[in-house]
LOVEXTOR-470787 format. One record per residue: x, y negated, z negated of N, C-alpha, C in turn. Coordinates in steps of 0.1 Angstrom, whole numbers, plus 5000, padded with zeros to 4 digits. Example, Ala and Ser with C-alpha at 12.3 -4.5 7.8 and 13.67 -1.06 7.14 Angstrom:
// LOVEXTOR-470787
PT    nx    ny    nz   cax   cay   caz    cx    cy    cz
PT  5132  5057  4922  5123  5045  4922  5132  5033  4922
PT  5128  5022  4929  5137  5011  4929  5129  5000  4921
This chain:
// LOVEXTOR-470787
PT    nx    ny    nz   cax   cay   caz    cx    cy    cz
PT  3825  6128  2529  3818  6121  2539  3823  6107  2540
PT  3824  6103  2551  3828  6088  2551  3820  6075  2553
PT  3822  6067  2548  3817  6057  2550  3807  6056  2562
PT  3809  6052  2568  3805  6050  2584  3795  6060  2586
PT  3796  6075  2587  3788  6083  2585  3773  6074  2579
PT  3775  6075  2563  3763  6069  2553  3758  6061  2559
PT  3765  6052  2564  3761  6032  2575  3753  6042  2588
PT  3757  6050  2593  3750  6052  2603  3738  6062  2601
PT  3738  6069  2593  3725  6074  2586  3715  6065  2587
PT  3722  6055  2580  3706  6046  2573  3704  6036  2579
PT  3715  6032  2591  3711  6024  2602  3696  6034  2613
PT  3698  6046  2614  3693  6051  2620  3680  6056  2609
PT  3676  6058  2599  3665  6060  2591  3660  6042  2595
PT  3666  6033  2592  3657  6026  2594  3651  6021  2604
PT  3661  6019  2615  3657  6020  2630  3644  6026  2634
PT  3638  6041  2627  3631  6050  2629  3623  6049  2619
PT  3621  6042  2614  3609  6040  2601  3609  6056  2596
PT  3621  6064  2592  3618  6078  2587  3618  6076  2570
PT  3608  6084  2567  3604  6083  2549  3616  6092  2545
PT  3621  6089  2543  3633  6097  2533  3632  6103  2517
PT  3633  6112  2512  3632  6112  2498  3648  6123  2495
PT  3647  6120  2480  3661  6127  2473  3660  6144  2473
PT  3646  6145  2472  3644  6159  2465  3630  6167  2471
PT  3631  6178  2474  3616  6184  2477  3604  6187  2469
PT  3593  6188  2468  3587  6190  2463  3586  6211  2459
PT  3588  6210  2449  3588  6231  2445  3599  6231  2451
PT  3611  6228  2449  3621  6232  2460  3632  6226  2450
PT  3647  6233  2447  3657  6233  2440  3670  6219  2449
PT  3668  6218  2460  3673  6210  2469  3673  6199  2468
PT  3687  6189  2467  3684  6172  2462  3698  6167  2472
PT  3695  6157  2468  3706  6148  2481  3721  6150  2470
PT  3730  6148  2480  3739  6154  2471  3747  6168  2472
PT  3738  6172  2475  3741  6188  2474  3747  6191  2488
PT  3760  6203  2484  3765  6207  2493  3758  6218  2498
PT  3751  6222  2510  3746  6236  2517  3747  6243  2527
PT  3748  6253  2528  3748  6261  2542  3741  6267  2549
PT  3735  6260  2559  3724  6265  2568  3722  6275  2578
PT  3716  6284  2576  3712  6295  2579  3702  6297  2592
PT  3703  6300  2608  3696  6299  2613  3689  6309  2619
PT  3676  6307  2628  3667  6317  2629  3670  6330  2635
PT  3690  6331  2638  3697  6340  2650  3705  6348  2639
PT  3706  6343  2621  3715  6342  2611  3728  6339  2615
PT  3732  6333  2625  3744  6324  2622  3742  6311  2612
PT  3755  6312  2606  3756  6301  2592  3763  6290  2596
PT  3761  6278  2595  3771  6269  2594  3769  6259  2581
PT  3779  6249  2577  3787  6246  2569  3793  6246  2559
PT  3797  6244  2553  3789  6236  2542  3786  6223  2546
PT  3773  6217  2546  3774  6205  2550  3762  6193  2535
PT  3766  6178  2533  3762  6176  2523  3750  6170  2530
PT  3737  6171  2519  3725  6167  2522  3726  6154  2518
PT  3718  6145  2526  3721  6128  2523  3705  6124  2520
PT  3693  6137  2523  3678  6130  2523  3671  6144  2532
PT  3659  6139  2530  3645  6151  2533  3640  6137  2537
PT  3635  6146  2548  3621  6138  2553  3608  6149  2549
PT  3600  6147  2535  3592  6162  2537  3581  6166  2547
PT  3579  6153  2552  3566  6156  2562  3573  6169  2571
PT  3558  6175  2574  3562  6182  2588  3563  6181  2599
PT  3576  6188  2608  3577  6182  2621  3570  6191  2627
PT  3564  6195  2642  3559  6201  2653  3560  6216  2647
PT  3573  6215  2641  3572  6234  2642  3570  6239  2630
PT  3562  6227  2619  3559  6228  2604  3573  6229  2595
PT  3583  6224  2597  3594  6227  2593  3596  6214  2585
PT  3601  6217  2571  3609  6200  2567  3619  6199  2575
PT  3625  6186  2570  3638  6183  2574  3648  6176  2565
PT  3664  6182  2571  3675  6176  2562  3681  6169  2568
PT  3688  6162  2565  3698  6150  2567  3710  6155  2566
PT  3724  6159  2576  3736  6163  2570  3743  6152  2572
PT  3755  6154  2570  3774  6145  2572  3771  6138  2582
PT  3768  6142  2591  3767  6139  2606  3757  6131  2610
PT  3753  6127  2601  3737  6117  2604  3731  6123  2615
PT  3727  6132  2611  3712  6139  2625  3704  6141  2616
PT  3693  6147  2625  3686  6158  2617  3687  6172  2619
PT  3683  6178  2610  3679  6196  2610  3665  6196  2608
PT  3658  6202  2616  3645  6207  2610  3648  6224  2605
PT  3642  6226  2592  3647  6237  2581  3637  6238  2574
PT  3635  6255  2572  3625  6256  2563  3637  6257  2547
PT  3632  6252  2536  3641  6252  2524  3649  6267  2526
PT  3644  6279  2530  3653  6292  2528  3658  6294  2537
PT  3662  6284  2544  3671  6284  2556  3686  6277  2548
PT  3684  6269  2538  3692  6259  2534  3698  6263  2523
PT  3710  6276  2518  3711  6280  2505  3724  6268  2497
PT  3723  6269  2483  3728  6259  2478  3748  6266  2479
PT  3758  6258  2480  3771  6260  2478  3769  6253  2464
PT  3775  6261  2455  3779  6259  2441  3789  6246  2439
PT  3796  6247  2451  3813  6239  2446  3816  6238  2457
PT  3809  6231  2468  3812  6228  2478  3826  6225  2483
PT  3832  6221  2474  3849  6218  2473  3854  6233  2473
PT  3851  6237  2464  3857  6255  2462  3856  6262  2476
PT  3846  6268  2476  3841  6270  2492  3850  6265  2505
PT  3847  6254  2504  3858  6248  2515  3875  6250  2515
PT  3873  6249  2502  3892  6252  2502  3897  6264  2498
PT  3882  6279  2494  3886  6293  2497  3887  6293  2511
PT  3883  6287  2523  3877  6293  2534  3896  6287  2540
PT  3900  6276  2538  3908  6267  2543  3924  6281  2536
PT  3921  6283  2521  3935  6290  2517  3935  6302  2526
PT  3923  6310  2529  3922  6321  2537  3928  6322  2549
PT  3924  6308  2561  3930  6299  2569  3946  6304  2571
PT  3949  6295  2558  3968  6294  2560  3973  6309  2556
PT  3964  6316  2549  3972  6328  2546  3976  6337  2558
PT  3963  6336  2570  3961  6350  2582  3976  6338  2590
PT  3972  6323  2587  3980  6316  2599  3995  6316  2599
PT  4000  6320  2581  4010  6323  2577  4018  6340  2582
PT  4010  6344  2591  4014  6355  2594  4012  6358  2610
PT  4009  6349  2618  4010  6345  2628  4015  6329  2632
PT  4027  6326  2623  4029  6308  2627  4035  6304  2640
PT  4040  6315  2648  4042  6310  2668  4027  6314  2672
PT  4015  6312  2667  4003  6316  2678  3993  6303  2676
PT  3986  6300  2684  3977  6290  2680  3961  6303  2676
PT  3956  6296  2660  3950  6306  2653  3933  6304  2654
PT  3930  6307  2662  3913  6304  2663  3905  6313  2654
PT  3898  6308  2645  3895  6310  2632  3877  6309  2630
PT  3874  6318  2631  3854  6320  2634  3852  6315  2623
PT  3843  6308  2623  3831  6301  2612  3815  6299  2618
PT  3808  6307  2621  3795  6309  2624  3796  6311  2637
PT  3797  6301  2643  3787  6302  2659  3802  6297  2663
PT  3811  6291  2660  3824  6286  2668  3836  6291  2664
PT  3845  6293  2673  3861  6294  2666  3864  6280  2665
PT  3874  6280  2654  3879  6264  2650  3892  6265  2652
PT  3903  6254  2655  3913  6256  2652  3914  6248  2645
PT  3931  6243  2636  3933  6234  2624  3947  6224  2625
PT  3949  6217  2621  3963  6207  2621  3964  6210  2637
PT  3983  6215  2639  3986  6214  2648  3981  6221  2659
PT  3976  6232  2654  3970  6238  2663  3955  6237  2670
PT  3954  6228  2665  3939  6219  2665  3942  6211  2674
PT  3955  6203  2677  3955  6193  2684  3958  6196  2700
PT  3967  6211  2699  3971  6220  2708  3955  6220  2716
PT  3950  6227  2707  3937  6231  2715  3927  6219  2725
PT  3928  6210  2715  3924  6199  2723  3928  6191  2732
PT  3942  6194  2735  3952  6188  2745  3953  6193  2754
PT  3952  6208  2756  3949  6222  2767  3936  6219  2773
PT  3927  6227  2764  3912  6222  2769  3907  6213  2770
PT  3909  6200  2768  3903  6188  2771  3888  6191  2756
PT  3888  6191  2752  3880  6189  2738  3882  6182  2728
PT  3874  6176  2722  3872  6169  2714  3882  6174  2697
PT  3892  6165  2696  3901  6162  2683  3891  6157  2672
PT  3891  6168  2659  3878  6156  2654  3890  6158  2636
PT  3880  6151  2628  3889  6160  2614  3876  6166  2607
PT  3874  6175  2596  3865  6182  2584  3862  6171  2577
PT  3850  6167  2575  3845  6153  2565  3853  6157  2548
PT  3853  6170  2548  3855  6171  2535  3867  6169  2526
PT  3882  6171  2539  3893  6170  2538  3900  6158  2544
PT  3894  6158  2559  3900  6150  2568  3912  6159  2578
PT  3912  6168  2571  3920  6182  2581  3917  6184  2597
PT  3925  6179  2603  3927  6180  2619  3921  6192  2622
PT  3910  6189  2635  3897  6205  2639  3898  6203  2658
PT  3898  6210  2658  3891  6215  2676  3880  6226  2673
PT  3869  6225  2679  3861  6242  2677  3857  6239  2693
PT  3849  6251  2693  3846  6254  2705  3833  6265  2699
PT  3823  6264  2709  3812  6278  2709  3822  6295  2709
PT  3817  6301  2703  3822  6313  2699  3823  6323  2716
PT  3809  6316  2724  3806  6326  2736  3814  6320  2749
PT  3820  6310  2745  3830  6300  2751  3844  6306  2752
PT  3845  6319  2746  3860  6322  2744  3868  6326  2757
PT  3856  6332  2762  3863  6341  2775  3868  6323  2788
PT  3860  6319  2787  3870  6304  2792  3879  6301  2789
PT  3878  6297  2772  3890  6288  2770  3904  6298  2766
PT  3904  6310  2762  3913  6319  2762  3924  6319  2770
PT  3917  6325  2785  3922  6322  2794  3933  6310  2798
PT  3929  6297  2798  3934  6285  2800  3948  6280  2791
PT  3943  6286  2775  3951  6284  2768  3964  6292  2767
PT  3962  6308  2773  3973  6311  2774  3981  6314  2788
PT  3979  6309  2799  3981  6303  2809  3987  6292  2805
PT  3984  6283  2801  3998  6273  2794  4006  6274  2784
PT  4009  6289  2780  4016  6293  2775  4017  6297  2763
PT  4007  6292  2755  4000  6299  2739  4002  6312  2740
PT  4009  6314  2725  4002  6325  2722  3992  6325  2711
PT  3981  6336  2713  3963  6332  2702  3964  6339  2698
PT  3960  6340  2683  3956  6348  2674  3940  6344  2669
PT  3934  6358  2677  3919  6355  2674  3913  6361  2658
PT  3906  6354  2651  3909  6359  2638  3889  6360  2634
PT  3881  6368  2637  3870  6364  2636  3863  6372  2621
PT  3850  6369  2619  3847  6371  2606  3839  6388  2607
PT  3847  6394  2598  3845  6410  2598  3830  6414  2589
PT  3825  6403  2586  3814  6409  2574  3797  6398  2582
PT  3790  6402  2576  3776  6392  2576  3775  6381  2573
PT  3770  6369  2581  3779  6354  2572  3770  6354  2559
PT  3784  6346  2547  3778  6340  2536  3789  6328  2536
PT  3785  6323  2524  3795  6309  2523  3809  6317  2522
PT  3813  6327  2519  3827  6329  2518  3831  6345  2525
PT  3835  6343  2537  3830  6356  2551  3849  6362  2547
PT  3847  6378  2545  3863  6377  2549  3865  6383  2564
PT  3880  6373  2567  3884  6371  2584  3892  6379  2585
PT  3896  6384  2598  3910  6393  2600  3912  6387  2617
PT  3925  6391  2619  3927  6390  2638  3922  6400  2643
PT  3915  6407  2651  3913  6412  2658  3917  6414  2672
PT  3927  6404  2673  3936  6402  2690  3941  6393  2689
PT  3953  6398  2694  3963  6390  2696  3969  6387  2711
PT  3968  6376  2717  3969  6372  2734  3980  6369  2732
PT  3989  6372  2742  3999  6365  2746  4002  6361  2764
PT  4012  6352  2766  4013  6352  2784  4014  6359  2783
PT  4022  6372  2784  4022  6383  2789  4011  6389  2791
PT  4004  6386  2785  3989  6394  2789  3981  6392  2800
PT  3975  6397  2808  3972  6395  2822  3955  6393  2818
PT  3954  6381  2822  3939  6379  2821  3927  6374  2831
């Protein structure tokens, strides 16, 4: 996480008079901790690190977490399972990454992680240069990202290989957990009439 992140966290806790605490009450969960949130559709996303609970309840009885990104989540605690090694996790998910992309290195490799395809490095920057999307990096690495919504594909597909890409769609073959295994399932090329 970066700096700035933290600053704007707690610029905005205090802004909002929000009661913040480290830890839940009956609950294994503390600031610090790396987790991946589980939602009410079971799509998963992150790993992301918790920075604070607000335990009161919000509208829909739900606590709430604090991620990387300084927002909120409203989450019931078994929405929120713990990543052991949040680093491990991340850099299984990342070696998996280069292994499929090692075997498609002329394709730009859109790579499922819950609810979005992601692309990475160069091919991250491709994506965001075609589509007009947002270039961002992984708080964890700093690793160059473009994602997009997963239901988004049939758009940006299209566009991307119209200017010439070829895509290697690589999505996750199992039920999400922190560590999903991926395969391509299609491969676009121009040649392909879309």
């Amino acid at each position: 996480m970066t700096q700035t992140h933290k600053q704007d966290f707690l610029q905005w806790v205090q802004r909002n008079n929000v009661p913040v605490t480290d830890t839940l009450p009956n609950c294994d969960l503390h600031k610090g901790q790396m987790v991946m949130f589980t939602n009410d559709y079971g799509a998963t996303f992150g790993p992301h690190e918790v920075l604070g609970f607000a335990p009161e309840p919000t509208s829909s009885g739900r606590c709430v977490y604090f991620d990387h990104d300084a927002y909120w989540l409203p989450a019931r605690p078994d929405q929120l399972t713990p990543v052991s090694n949040g680093a491990g996790e991340e850099a299984a998910m990342m070696k998996q990454f280069r292994e499929i992309k090692a075997k498609h290195p002329d394709a730009i490799l859109l790579f499922r992680v819950g609810d979005f395809y992601e692309a990475y490095e160069d091919d991250a920057v491709k994506c965001a240069d075609t589509l007009g999307i947002i270039l961002t990096t992984r708080s964890s690495d700093r690793t160059r990202m473009a994602a997009f919504p997963h239901h988004a594909l049939d758009t940006y597909l299209p566009r991307l290989v119209r200017a010439g890409s070829r895509v290697a769609i690589c999505d996750q073959l199992e039920a999400p957990k922190p560590t999903v295994k991926r395969g391509i399932t299609e491969l676009v090329t121009p040649n392909n009439t879309l």
